[in-house]
C-alpha positions, 0 to 999 in steps of 0.5 A: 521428491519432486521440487516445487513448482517455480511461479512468476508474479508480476505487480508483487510492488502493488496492492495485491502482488505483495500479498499474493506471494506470502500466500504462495510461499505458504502454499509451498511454491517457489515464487520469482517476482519480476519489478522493475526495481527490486528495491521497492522489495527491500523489507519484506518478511519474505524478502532479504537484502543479502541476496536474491535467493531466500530461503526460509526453514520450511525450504520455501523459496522467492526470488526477484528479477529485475525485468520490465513489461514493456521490455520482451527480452527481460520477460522472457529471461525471467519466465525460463522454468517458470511454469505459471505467471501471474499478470497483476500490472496496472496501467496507471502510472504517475496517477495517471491511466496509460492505456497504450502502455497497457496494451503494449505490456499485456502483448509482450507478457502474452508473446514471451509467455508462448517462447518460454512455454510457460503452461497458464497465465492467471490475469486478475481483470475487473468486473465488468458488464461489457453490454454496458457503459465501460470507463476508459479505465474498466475498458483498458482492463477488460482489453488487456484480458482480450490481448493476453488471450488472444497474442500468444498461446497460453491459456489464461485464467482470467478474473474479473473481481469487484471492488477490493475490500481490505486494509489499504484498499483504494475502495476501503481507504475511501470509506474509512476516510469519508465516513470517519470525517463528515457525518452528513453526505451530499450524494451523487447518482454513482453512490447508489450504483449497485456493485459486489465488492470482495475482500482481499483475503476471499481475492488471495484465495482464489488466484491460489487456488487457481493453480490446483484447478486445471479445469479454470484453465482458459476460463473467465470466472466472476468474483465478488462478495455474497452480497450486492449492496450499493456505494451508500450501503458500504458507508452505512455498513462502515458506519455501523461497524465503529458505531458511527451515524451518518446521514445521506441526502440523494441527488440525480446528479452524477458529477464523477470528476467533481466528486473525485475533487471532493473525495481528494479534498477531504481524504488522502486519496488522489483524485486521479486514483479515485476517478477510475472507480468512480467513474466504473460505478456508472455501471452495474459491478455484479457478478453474473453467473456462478463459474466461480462457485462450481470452480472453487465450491470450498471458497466461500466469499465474505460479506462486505461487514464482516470484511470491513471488520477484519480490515478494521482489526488489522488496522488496530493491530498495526498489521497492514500488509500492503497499501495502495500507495507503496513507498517510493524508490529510495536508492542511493542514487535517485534520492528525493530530499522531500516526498509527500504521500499516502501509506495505507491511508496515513498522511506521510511527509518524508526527508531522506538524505544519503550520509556518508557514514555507517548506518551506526553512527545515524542510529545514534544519532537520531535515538539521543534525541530530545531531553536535556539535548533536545531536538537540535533545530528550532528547539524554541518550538518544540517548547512552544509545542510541550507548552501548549500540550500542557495548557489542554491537559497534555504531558508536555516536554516535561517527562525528558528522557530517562537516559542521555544515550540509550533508550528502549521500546517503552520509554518516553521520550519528550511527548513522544513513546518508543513505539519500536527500536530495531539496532542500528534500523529503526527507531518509531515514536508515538506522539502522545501530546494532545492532537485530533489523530494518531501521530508518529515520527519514525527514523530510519538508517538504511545500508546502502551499497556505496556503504553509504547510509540513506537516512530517512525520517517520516511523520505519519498522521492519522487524521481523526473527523474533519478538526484533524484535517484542519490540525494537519494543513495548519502545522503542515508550512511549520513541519517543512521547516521544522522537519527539513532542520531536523533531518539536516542536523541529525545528518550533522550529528552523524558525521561527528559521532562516526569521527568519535567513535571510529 
């Protein structure tokens, strides 16, 4: 029996790269990743920190490589066997649009594709009317297409998809968060822009089944959802979908980068990583011929309701793959004590710090808090807290614990719930104290290579309306404080179990 063939996905840190190679791994490929640090791969389903090579039972394989775009010799070591690459790297980095770098990325992917004689390349572009107005973002992606195309000799597959609707998309995260906070909307011209977005799975579906339909080979294929429907029209759909009713005022305005300062203001979402698409939306974003429906006749696109509904679920269900805004490098030797973020459209603060002792004694550390012990820094506060949680009709401090020491999913723990508890990993708590949110406080002991522990300790913060975007800014000054003690005496506490215990 002949084996697999090897497929090489490039991006499989972002959005859709990290759900594109489970798609794969399913379809019975063998998959190598290339990421510039393979660290940010740690945690995956598919992915173990044992070593390179996985294998699962049903004797699928995934690999990762440690390689760069903009470093040729490192594309070309990691395309030797590789049959099919996948080109899924964005040009946007440190939220900012490099363009020259995507250029210079895409005519080495191109030239090292042609020396390891690789057989396809499949390019996930944007849809775009190039007899239009084009965004320095939508034209960065439309020329990287042209240069994979024109640089090498390998036929590429390219995609040209509209906005992406799924749990942790950028246009989704959007949505949710607008609609979810104010109920009426001063609206720019851009909102009534017409465009077709897909969702993630319908995306998914596609680049897969690319690799058994030879006749898309050296194709431009338009994809996007069954229905056009305007910016206004997908925030009345996400409306209707959690029962919602929200108002619009139009305006001939178009105003992208104020519009972006609002957007950024009133979500979680970064102006820089909202104005591409807003500004993309000063054109018509539809598909114009019917390529993809002779190509792939057995795809049949989903429409915008029915894809906010099922990203909905997965976000109920806590089953979010992948978000666009990934965690950051947390190697022991480039740790950052304080990072602020934005996963998969929760608020995030996170304190790390790398503990010189086994990964053991941090778990024990961290999962013997609160009860009679407490919280070992500003302990006056978290009572402070419980107390005001039982004045409007919250549980307070009061429950404690039910064990000094050990502890188990389901417990409470103070105004906290035991949401997870892996050994030794992981230890999750879901606040159940009265605020205009969903809130956790999730602990973390990872092994590093040194033997070393990265210790790291994250609040998460799901804002509910716009009294949960007051709530989180007014305890955002206290939690530094709080937060920042926390992490240092469980730190503390480590060193001295591990003396203890041996």
């Amino acid at each position: 029996m002949a084996e697999p063939s090897l497929i090489l996905v490039t991006g499989a840190t972002g959005y859709v790269g990290g759900r594109l190679v489970p798609r794969l791994l399913e379809a019975g490929y063998r998959v190598r990743c290339l990421v510039r640090d393979p660290e940010r791969l740690e945690g995956r389903p598919w992915r173990t920190s044992s070593s390179k090579r996985t294998q699962d039972g049903n004797g699928k394989q995934v690999e990762v490589v440690k390689g760069d775009a903009l470093d040729k010799e490192s594309l070309v070591a990691a395309m030797q066997g590789v049959s099919v690459a996948y080109y899924l790297i964005h040009g946007v980095r440190g939220d900012k649009l490099d363009a020259q770098r995507d250029m210079t990325a895409a005519r080495n992917f191109a030239e090292a594709a042609e020396e390891a004689g690789l057989k396809r390349i499949i390019y996930l572009g944007e849809l775009v009317d190039t007899t239009d107005y084009l965004s320095p973002y939508l034209r960065a992606r439309h020329e990287t297409g042209y240069i994979l195309r024109w640089n090498g000799r390998v036929p590429v597959t390219e995609f040209r998809a509209g906005m992406i609707v799924g749990s942790g998309s950028v246009l989704f995260e959007m949505i949710r968060y607008l609609s979810e906070r104010e109920f009426l909307f001063i609206c720019p011209r851009w909102f009534f822009s017409l465009a077709q977005p897909i969702a993630i799975r319908d995306v998914l579906a596609y680049l897969v089944e690319a690799l058994e339909t030879p006749e898309s080979d050296g194709k431009m294929i338009e994809i996007g959802g069954a229905v056009r429907l305007t910016y206004a029209d997908m925030l009345f759909a996400y409306a209707r979908e959690r029962g919602l009713k929200r108002f619009l005022i139009p305006t001939p305005f178009y105003v992208p980068r104020l519009s972006a300062y609002w957007i950024h203001m009133v979500t979680p979402i970064h102006w820089r990583i909202v104005l591409p698409l807003i500004e993309g939306l000063r054109a018509k974003l539809v598909v114009h011929d019917d390529l993809a429906k002779k190509l792939f006749p057995q795809i049949k696109p989903l429409d915008f309701q029915t894809a906010t509904h099922f990203a909905l679920r997965r976000i109920m269900r806590d089953n979010v793959e992948t978000s666009w805004s990934d965690a950051l490098v947390t190697t022991a030797g480039d740790v950052k004590p304080y990072i602020f973020t934005v996963e998969e459209g929760l608020m995030v603060e996170r304190r790390q710090v790398v503990v010189d002792v086994s990964p053991e004694a941090v778990f024990r550390a961290y999962t013997g808090l609160g009860g009679h012990r407490g919280w070992l820094y500003m302990d006056w506060a978290w009572v402070i807290r419980g107390w005001l949680d039982k004045l409007v009709g919250g549980v307070g401090l009061r429950r404690g614990r039910r064990h000094p020491d050990e502890i188990g999913p389901g417990d409470s723990l103070d105004f906290w719930r035991v949401e997870a508890l892996n050994p030794n990993r992981l230890m999750r708590l879901r606040a159940e104290m009265k605020v205009p949110g969903d809130a956790w406080l999730q602990f973390e002991s990872l092994p590093q290579d040194d033997g070393k522990t990265l210790l790291r300790v994250n609040a998460y913060f799901d804002v509910h309306g716009f009294t949960g975007l007051l709530y989180w800014y007014a305890m955002y000054p206290f939690h530094r404080f709080i937060f920042d003690g926390l992490t240092s005496r469980i730190a503390s506490r480590a060193h001295v179990l591990a003396r203890s215990y041996g």
